[in-house]
N, C-alpha and C positions, 0 to 999 in steps of 0.2 A: 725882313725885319721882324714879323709875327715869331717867327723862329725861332730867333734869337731871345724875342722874350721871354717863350715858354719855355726857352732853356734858363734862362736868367733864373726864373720863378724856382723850378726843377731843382736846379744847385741851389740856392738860398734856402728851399727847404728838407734839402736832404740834409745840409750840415748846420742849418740853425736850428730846426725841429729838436734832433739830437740832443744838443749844447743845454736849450731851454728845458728841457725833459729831465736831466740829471741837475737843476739847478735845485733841485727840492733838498729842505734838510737833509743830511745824510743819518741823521739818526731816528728820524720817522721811517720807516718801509712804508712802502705803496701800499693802500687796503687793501689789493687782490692777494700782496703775500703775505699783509696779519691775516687774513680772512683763512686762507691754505692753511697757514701755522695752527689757529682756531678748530680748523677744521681735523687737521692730524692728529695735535693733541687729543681731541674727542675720539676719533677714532681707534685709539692705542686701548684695548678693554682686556691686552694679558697684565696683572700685575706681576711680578720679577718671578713671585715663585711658580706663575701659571707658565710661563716663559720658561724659567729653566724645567721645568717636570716637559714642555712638549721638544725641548731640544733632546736632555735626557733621553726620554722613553722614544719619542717617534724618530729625533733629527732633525726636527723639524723648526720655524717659525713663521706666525701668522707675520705677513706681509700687508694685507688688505683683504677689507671685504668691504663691497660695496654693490648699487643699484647702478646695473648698465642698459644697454640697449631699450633708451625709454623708459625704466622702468620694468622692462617684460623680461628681465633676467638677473639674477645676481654672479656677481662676478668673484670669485673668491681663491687669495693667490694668498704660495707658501711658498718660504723660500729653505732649499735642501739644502742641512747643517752635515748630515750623515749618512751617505747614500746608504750603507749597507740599512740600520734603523728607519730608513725613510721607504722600506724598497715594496711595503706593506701594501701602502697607500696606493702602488699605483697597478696593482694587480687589476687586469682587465674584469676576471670574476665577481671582482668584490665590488658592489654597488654603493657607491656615496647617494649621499641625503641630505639635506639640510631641515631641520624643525625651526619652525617658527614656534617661540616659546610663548607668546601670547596667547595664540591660539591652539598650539600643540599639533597643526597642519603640518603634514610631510612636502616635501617639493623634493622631485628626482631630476637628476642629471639630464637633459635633453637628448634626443638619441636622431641625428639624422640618416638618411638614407643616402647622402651620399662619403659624411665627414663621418658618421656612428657617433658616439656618445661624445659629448661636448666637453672633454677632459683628457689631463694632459696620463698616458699610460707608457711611456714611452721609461730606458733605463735612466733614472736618475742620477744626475750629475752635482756632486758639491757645488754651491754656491750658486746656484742659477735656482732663479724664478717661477713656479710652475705655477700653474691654472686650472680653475675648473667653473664651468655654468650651473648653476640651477635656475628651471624655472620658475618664472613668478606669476604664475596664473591666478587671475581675477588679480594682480596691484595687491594681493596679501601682504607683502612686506613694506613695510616702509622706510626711509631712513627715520636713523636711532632705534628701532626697533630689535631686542637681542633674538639672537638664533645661534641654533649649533649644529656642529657640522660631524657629519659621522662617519668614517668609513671602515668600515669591519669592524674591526676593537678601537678603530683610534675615533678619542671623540672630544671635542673641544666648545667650551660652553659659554655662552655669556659674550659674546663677539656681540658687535653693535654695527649695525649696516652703516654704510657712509652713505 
């Protein structure tokens, strides 16, 4: 009999949790998706012409940039508009950077001994999402805080950390 109850229980609140859950205004969104909406808006810091000059010249567009792993690393993703324009960026020789314009501190790419440098060097493919680490020694960066990102000749400014 206990069985059956905490089956009873089980199904009542698998299908009435649900039901009550979407019962909310349909024209309010949940705060966690204004708050995201909030949160991207802010984050979007190319205006149209910074946007078309980095597709233009590199192939490129900013994706994200934001504070990862705690805080002890920045994460920062583009997405490949133009492989052959794009094909710059991922030369193994050429070392990325990122400055913190505040204080004008450099932070390099992390390099481990088993993975090597914490970026994406691989041939780039249209339309796909690459990646790269900096680190953020001593907590220097913080979100909202602008920085830019440089690799070789390509340099991009005025990005705002998430």
């Amino acid at each position: 009999m206990g069985l059956l109850v905490v089956f009873t229980v089980f199904l009542t609140s698998v299908l009435l949790v649900p039901a009550c859950a979407s019962a909310a205004p349909a024209d309010e969104p949940p705060a966690a998706v204004a708050e995201t909406a909030e949160v991207s808006a802010e984050a979007d810091t190319n205006t149209n012409a910074e946007a078309i000059n980095l597709a233009e010249q590199w192939g490129i567009e900013v994706a994200s940039i934001r504070l990862s792993t705690h805080d002890h690393m920045i994460d920062y993703r583009y997405r490949v508009l133009d492989a052959d324009k794009a094909a710059d960026l991922f030369k193994r020789q050429i070392k990325p950077f990122l400055v913190h314009q505040k204080s004008g501190k450099v932070l390099a790419v992390p390099e481990t001994a088993k993975l090597g440098p914490l970026r994406n060097s691989n041939i780039p493919q249209e339309g796909k999402i690459y990646w790269m680490f900096f680190g953020n020694t001593g907590y220097l960066v913080k979100a909202g805080d602008k920085v830019t990102v440089v690799i070789g000749e390509f340099r991009v400014e005025d990005l705002i950390v998430g």
